[in-house]
MIKOL-387320 format. One record per residue (C-alpha): residue number from 0; residue in one letter; z, x, y. Coordinates in nm, 3 decimals, always signed. Layout:
% residues N
(pt NUM; "a"; (Z; X; Y)),
...
//
This chain:
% residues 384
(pt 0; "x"; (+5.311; -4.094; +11.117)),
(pt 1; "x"; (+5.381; -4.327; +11.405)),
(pt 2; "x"; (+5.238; -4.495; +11.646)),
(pt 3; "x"; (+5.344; -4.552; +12.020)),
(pt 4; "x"; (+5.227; -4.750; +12.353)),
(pt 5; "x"; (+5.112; -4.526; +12.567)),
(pt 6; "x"; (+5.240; -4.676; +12.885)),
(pt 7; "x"; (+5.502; -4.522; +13.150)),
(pt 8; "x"; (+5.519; -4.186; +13.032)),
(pt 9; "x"; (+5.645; -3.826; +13.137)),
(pt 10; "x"; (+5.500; -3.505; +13.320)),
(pt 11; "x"; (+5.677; -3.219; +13.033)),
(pt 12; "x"; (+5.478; -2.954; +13.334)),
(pt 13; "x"; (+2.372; -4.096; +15.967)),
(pt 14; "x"; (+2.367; -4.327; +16.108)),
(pt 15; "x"; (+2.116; -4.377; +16.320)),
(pt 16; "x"; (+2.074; -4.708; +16.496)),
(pt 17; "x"; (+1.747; -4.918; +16.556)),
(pt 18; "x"; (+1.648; -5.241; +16.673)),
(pt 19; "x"; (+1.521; -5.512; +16.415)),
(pt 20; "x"; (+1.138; -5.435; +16.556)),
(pt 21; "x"; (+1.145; -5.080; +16.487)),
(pt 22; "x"; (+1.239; -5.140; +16.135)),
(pt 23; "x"; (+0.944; -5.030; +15.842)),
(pt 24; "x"; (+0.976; -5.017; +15.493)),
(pt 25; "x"; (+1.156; -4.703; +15.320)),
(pt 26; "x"; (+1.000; -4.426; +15.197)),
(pt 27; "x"; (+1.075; -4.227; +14.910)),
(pt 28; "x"; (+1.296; -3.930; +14.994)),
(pt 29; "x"; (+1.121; -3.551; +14.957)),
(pt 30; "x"; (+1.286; -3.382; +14.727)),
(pt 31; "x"; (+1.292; -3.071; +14.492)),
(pt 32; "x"; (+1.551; -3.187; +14.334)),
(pt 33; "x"; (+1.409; -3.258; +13.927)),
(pt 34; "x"; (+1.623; -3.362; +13.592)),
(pt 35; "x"; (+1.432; -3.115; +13.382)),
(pt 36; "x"; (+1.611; -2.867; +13.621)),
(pt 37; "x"; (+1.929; -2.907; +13.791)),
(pt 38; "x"; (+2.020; -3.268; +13.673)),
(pt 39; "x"; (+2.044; -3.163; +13.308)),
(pt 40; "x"; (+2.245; -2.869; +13.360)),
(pt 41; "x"; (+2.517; -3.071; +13.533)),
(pt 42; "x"; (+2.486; -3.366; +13.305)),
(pt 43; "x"; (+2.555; -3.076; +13.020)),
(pt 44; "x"; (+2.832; -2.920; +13.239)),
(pt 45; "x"; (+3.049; -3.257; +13.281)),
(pt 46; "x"; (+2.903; -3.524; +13.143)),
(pt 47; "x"; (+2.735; -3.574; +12.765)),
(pt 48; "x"; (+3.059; -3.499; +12.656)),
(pt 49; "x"; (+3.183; -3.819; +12.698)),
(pt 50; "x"; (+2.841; -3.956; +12.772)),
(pt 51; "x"; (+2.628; -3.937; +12.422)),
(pt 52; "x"; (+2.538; -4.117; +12.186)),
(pt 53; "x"; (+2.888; -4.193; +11.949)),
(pt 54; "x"; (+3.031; -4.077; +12.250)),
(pt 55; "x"; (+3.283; -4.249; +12.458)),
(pt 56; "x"; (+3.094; -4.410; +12.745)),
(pt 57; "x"; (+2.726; -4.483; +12.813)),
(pt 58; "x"; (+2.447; -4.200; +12.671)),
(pt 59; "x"; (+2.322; -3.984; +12.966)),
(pt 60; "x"; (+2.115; -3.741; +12.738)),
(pt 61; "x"; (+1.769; -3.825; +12.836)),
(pt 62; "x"; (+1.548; -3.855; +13.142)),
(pt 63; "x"; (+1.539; -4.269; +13.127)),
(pt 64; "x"; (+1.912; -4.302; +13.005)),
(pt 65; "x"; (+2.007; -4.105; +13.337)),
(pt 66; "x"; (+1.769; -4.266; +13.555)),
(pt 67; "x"; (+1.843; -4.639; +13.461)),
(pt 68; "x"; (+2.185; -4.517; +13.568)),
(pt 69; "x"; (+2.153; -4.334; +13.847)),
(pt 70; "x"; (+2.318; -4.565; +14.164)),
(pt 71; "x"; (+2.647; -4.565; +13.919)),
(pt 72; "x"; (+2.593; -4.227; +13.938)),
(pt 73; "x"; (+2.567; -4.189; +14.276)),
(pt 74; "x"; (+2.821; -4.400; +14.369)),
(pt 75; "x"; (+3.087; -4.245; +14.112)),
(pt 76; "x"; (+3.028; -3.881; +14.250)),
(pt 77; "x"; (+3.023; -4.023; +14.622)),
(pt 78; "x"; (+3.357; -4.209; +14.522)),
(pt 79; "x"; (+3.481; -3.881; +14.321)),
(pt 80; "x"; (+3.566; -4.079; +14.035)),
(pt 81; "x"; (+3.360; -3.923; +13.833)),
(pt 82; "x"; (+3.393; -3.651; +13.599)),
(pt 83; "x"; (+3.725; -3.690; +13.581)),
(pt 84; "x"; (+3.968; -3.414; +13.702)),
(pt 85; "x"; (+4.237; -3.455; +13.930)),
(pt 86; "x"; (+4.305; -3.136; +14.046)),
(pt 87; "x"; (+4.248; -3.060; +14.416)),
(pt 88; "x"; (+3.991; -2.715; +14.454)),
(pt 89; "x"; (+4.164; -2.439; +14.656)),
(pt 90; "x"; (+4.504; -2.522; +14.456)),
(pt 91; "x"; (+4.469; -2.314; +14.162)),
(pt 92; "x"; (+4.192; -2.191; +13.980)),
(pt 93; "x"; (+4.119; -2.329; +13.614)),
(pt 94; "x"; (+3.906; -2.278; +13.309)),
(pt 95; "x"; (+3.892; -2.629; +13.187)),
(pt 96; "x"; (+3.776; -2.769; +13.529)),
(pt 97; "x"; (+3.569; -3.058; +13.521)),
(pt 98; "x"; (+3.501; -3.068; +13.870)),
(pt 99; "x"; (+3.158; -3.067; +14.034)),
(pt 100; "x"; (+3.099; -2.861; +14.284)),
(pt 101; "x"; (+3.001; -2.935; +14.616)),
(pt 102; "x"; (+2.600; -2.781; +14.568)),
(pt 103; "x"; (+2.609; -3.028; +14.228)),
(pt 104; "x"; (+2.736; -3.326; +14.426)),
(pt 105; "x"; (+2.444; -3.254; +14.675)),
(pt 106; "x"; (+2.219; -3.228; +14.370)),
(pt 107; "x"; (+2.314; -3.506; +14.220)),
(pt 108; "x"; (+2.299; -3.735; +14.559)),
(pt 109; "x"; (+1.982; -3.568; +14.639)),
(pt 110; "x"; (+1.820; -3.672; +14.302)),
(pt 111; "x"; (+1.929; -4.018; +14.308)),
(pt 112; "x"; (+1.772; -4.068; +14.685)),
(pt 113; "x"; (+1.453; -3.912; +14.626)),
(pt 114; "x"; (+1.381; -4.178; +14.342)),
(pt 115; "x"; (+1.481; -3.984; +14.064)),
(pt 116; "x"; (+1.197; -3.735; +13.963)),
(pt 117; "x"; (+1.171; -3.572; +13.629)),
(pt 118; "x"; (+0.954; -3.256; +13.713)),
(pt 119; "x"; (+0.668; -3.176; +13.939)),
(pt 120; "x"; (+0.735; -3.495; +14.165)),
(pt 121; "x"; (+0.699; -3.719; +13.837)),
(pt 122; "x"; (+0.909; -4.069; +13.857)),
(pt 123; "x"; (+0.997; -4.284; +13.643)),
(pt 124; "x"; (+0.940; -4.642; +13.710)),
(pt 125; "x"; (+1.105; -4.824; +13.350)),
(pt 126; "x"; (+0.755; -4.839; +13.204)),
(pt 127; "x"; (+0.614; -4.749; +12.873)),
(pt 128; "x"; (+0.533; -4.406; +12.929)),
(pt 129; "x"; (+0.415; -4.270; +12.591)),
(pt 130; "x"; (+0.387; -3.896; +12.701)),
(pt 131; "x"; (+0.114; -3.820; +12.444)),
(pt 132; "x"; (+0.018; -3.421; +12.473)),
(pt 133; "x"; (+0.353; -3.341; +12.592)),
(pt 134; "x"; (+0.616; -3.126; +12.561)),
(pt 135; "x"; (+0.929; -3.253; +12.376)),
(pt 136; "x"; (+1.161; -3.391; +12.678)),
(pt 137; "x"; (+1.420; -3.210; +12.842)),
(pt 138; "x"; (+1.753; -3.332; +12.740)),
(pt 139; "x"; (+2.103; -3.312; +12.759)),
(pt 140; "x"; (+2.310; -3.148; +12.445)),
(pt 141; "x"; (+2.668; -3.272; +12.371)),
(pt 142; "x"; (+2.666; -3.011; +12.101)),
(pt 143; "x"; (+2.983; -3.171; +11.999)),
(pt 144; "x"; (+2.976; -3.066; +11.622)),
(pt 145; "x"; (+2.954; -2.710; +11.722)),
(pt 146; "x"; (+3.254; -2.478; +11.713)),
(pt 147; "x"; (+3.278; -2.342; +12.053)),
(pt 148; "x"; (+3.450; -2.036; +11.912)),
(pt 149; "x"; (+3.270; -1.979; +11.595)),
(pt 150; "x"; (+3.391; -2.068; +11.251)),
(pt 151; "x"; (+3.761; -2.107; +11.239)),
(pt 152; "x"; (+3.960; -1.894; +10.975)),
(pt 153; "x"; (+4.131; -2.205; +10.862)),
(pt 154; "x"; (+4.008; -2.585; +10.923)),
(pt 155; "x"; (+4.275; -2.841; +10.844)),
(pt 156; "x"; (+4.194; -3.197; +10.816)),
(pt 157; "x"; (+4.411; -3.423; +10.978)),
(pt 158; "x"; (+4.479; -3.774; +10.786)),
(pt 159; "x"; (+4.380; -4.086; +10.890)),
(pt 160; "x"; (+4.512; -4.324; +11.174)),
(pt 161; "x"; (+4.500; -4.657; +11.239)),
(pt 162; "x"; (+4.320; -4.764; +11.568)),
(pt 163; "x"; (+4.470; -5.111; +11.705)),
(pt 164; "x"; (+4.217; -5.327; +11.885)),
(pt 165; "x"; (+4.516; -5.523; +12.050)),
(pt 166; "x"; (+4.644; -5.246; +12.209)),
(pt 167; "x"; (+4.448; -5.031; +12.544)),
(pt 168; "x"; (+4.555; -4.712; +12.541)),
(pt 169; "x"; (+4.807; -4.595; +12.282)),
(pt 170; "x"; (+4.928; -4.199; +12.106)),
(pt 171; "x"; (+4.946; -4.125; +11.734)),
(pt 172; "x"; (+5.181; -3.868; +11.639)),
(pt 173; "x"; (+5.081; -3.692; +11.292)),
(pt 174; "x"; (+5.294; -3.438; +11.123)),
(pt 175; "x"; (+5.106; -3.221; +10.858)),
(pt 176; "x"; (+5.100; -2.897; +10.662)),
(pt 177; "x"; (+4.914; -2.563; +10.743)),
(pt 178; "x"; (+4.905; -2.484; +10.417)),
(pt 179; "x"; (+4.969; -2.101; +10.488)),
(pt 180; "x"; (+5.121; -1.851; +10.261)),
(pt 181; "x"; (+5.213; -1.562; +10.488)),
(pt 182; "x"; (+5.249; -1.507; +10.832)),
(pt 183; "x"; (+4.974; -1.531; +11.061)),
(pt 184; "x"; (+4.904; -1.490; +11.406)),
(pt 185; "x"; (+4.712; -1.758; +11.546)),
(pt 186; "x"; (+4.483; -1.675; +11.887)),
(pt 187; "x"; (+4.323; -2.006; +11.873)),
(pt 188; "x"; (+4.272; -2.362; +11.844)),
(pt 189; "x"; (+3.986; -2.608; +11.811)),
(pt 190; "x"; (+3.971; -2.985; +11.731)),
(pt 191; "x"; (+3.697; -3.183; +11.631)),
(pt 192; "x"; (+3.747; -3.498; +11.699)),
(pt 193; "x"; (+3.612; -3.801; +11.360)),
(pt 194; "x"; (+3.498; -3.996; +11.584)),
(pt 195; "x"; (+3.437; -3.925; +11.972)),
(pt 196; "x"; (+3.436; -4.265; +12.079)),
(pt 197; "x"; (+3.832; -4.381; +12.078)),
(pt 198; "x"; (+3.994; -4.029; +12.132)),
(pt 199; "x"; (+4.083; -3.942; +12.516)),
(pt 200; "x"; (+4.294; -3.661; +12.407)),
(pt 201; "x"; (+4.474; -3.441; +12.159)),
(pt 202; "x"; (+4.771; -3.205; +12.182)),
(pt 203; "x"; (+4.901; -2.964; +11.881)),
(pt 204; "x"; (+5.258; -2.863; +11.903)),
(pt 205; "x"; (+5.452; -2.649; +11.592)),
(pt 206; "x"; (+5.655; -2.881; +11.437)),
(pt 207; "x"; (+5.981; -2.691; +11.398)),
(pt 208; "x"; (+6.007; -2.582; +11.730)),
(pt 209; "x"; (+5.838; -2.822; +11.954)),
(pt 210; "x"; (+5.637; -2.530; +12.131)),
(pt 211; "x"; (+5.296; -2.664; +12.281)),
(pt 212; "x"; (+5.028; -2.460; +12.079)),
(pt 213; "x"; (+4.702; -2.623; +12.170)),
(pt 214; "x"; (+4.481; -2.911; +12.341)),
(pt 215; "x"; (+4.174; -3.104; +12.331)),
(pt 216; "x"; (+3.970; -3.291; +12.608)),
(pt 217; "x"; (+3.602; -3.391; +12.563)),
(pt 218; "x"; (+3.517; -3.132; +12.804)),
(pt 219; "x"; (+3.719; -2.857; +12.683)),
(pt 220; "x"; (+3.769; -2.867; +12.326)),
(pt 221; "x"; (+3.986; -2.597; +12.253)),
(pt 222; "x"; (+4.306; -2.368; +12.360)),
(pt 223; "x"; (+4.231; -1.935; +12.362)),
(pt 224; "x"; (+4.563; -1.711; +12.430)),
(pt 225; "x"; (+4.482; -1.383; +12.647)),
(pt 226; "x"; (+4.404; -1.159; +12.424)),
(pt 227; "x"; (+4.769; -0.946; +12.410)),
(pt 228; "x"; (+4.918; -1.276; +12.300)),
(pt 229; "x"; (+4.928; -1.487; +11.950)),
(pt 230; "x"; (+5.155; -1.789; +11.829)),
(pt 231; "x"; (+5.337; -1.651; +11.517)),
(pt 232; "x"; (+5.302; -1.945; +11.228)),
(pt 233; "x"; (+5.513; -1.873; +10.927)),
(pt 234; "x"; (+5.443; -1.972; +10.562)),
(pt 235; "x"; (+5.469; -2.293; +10.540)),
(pt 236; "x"; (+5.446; -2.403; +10.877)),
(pt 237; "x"; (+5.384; -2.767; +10.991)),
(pt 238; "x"; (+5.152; -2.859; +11.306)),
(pt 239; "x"; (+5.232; -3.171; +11.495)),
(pt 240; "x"; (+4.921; -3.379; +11.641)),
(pt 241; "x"; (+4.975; -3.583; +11.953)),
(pt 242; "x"; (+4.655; -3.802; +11.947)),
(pt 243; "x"; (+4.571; -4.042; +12.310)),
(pt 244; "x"; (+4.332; -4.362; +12.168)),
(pt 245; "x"; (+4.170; -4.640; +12.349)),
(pt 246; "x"; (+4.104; -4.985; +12.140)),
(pt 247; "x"; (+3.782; -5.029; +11.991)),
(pt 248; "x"; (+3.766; -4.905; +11.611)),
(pt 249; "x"; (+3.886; -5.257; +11.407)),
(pt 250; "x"; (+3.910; -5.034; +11.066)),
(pt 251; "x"; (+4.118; -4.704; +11.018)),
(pt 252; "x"; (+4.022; -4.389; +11.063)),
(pt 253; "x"; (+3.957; -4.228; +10.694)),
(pt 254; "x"; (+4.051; -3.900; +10.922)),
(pt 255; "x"; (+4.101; -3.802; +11.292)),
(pt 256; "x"; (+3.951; -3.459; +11.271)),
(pt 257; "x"; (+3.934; -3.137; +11.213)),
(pt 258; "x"; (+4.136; -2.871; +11.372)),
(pt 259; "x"; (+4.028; -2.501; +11.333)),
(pt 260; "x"; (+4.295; -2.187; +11.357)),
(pt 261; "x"; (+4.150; -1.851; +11.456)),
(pt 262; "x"; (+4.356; -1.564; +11.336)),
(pt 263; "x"; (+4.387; -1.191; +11.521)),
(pt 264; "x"; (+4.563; -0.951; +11.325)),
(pt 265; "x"; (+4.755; -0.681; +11.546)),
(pt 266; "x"; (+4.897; -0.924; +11.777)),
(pt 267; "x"; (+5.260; -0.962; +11.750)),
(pt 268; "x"; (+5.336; -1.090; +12.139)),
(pt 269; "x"; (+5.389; -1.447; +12.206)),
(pt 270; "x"; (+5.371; -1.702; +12.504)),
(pt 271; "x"; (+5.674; -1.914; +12.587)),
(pt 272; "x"; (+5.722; -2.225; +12.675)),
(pt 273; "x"; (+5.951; -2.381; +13.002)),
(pt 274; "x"; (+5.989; -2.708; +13.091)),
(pt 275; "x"; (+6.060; -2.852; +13.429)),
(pt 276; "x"; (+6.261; -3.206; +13.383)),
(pt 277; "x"; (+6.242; -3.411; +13.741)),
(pt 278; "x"; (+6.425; -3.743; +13.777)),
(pt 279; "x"; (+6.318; -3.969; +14.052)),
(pt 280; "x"; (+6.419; -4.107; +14.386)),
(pt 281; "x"; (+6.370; -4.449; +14.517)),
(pt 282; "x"; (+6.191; -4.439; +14.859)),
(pt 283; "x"; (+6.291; -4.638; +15.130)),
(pt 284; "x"; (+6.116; -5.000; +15.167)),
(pt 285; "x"; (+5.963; -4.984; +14.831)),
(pt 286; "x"; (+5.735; -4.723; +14.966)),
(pt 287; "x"; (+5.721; -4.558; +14.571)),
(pt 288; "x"; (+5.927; -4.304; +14.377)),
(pt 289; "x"; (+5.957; -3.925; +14.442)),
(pt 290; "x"; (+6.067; -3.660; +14.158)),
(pt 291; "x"; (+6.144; -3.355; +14.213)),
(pt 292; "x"; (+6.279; -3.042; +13.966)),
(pt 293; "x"; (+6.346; -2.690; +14.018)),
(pt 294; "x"; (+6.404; -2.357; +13.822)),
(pt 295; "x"; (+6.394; -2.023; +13.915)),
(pt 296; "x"; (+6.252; -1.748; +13.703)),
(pt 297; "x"; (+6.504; -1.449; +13.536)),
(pt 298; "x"; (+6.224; -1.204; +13.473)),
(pt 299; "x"; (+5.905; -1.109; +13.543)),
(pt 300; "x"; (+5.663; -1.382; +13.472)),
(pt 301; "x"; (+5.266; -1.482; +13.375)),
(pt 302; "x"; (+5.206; -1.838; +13.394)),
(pt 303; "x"; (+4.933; -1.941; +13.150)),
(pt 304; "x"; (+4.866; -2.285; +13.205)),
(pt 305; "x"; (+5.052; -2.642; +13.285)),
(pt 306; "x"; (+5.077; -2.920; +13.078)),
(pt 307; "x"; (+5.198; -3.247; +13.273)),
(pt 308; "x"; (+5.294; -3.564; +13.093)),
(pt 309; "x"; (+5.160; -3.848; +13.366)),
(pt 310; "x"; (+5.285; -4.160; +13.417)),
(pt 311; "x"; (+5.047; -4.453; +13.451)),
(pt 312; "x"; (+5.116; -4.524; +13.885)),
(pt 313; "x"; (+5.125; -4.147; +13.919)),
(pt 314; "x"; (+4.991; -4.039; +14.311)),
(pt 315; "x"; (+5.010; -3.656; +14.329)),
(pt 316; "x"; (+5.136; -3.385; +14.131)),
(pt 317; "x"; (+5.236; -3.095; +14.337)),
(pt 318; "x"; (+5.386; -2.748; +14.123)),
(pt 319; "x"; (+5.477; -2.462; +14.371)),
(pt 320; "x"; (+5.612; -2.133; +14.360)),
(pt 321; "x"; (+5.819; -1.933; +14.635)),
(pt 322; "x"; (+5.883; -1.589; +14.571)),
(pt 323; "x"; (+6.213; -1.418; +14.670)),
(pt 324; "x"; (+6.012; -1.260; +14.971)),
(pt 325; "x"; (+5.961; -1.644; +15.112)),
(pt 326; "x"; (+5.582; -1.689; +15.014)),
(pt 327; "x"; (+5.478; -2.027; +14.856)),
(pt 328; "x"; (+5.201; -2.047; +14.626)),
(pt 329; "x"; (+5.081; -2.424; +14.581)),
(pt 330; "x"; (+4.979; -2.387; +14.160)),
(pt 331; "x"; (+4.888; -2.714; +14.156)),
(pt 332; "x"; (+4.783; -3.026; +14.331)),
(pt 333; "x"; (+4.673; -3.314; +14.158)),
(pt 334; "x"; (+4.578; -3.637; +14.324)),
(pt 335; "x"; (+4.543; -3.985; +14.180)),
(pt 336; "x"; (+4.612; -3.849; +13.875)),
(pt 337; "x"; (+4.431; -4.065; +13.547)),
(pt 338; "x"; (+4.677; -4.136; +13.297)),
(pt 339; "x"; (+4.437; -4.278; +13.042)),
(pt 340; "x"; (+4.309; -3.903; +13.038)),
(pt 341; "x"; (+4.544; -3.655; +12.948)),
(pt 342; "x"; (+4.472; -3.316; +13.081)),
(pt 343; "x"; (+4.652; -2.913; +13.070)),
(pt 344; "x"; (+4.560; -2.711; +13.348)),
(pt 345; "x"; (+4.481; -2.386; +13.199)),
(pt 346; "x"; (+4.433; -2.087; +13.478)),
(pt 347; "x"; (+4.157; -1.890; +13.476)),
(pt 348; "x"; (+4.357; -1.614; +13.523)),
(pt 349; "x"; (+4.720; -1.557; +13.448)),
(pt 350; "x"; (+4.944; -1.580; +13.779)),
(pt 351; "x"; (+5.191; -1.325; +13.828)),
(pt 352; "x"; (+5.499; -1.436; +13.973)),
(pt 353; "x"; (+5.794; -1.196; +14.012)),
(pt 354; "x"; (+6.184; -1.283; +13.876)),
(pt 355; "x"; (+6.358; -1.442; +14.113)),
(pt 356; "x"; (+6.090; -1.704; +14.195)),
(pt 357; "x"; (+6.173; -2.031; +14.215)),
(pt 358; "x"; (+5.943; -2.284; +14.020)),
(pt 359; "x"; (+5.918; -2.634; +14.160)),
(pt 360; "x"; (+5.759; -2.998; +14.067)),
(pt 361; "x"; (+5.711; -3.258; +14.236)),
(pt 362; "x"; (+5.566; -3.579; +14.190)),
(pt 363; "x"; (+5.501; -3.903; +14.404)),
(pt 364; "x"; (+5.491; -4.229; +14.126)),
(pt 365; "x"; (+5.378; -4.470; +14.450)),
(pt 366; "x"; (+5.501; -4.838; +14.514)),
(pt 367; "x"; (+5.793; -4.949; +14.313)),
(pt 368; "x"; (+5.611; -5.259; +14.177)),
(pt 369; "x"; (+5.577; -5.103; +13.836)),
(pt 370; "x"; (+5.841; -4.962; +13.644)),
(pt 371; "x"; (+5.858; -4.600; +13.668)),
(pt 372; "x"; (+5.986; -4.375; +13.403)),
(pt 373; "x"; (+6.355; -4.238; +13.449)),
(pt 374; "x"; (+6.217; -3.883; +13.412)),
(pt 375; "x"; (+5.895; -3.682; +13.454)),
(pt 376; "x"; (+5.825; -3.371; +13.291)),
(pt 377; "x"; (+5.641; -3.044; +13.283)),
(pt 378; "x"; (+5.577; -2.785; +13.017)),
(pt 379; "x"; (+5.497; -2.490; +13.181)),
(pt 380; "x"; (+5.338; -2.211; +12.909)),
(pt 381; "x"; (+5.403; -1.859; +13.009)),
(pt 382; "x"; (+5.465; -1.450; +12.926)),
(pt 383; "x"; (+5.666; -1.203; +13.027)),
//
């Protein structure tokens, strides 16, 4: 097992204006916007599963926890800082999005205006509010110890880490055994996390080969193959965990989790993996770095999903494809991207992409007052 800093690193794929006298005091906003309805189904959408208790970040689970909170709230979806996601909507369409929409924004905004209601006009006002008589509160659900997928065929327990308080942001790699006895074709992967609060990330990648078989964010805990494709694991085989920490834990981790492999019998197929390799370009006046790879495709091709490794600095991730007919398809476009949180971009739907096309990456690292890494990668996971 070893552990590494985590810093440079790689991308492997109304106003309306009034005089002083007509000023009166501000009344509450109307609103139909109410927690018990629309707030707590975005809060369970993008939020408790960082934001929980043992989570990593602040509880938003019930009414007061949400309302106490609500200008950082406001001002994080206003600033779009918050849920994290990078990826720009129009450019690609993804099942582990974490971005709001533009109707939960407005929701959101609406709520915190209108003084925060929980149903039926009610407000809280940080009181003692015992509530006798009624109902149990509306809350949010992490659901975090929950397989997402239903009970694994096999649940491996990874070993324990140590978590350095000294150190930010850093990765442990951990190699261990499957313990399987015949071959086995694996459809799926899902991580539980020991403890929630320190992890940012996980990737699972075959140990022999190096090929990327799996990932793990806190809002999208697990990696499903379409359902003509399998990874083939032989007896014996060896899984390689790529764990991102923050500082915070000052004993070690008895374990780091528990990863669950679902088996389907019948499928012999398997996805492949490409990786796009860009080396960078000083810009003129110290006005940042550009990168830039290319490859074109030999056959017929289904990209699956993207899997950049980002640089801390990193502006924009752009992955395009041009077809031998001249069309460009913009796959991704990922702005201000957050190193500290580690991300695949997994399509919602395979995109089909003829031979001949001709892949590209490119990324702009920003001002050259930080040291940017020689090269930036992509792993790019796809079938043919």
């Amino acid at each position: 097992m070893r552990r590494l800093a985590s810093g440079a690193a790689a991308c492997v794929l109304l106003v309306v204006g009034f005089s002083p006298r007509d000023a009166v005091a501000h009344a509450a906003t109307s609103n139909t916007v109410l927690f018990d309805r629309e707030i707590v189904r975005i809060l369970n959408e993008h939020c408790v599963m960082c934001h929980a208790s043992g989570g990593s970040s602040f509880p938003l689970e019930s009414y007061e926890e949400t309302w106490v909170r609500r200008r950082a709230i406001h001002d994080s979806v206003l600033a779009g800082s918050m849920p994290v996601w990078a990826a720009v909507a129009g450019y690609g369409e993804f099942l582990n999005s974490n971005a709001l929409t533009l109707r939960e924004k407005r929701f959101l905004v609406s709520w915190v205006e209108g003084l925060g209601p929980r149903n039926a006009g009610e407000v809280f006002f940080n009181v003692l509010d015992p509530g006798a008589g009624r109902p149990p509160a509306v809350r949010a659900e992490p659901n975090s110890d929950v397989w997402q997928l239903g009970d694994p065929d096999l649940q491996i327990e990874l070993p324990g880490a140590l978590i350095e308080p000294a150190v930010s942001t850093f990765v442990v790699r951990t190699a261990f055994d499957t313990g399987l006895t015949e071959w086995r074709s694996v459809a799926a992967l899902e991580f539980k996390p020991a403890d929630r609060r320190f992890i940012r990330a996980a990737w699972f990648f075959a140990e022999d080969s190096g090929r990327w078989l799996g990932s793990w964010t806190p809002w999208y805990g697990f990696t499903r193959l379409p359902e003509d494709l399998a990874w083939q694991l032989a007896p014996g085989a060896r899984i390689t965990a790529e764990i991102h920490y923050v500082s915070g834990q000052t004993e070690p981790l008895a374990g780091q989790g528990v990863l669950g492999l679902h088996f389907a019998g019948g499928r012999t197929s398997e996805p492949h993996g490409l990786r796009l390799e860009a080396r960078g370009e000083i810009g003129r006046s110290g006005a940042g770095t550009r990168y830039f790879s290319e490859t074109t495709l030999v056959s017929d091709t289904r990209i699956l999903a993207l899997r950049p490794e980002i640089a801390s600095g990193v502006e924009s991730v752009e992955v395009a494809a041009r077809t031998p007919d001249g069309g460009t398809e913009i796959l991704l476009l990922a702005i201000d991207v957050a190193a500290d949180w580690p991300t695949p971009y997994v399509f919602a739907t395979p995109v089909s992409l003829p031979r001949g096309t001709s892949l590209s990456l490119v990324v702009y690292y920003g001002e050259t007052g930080a040291a940017a890494p020689a090269t930036l990668r992509l792993d790019v996971r796809h079938a043919q």
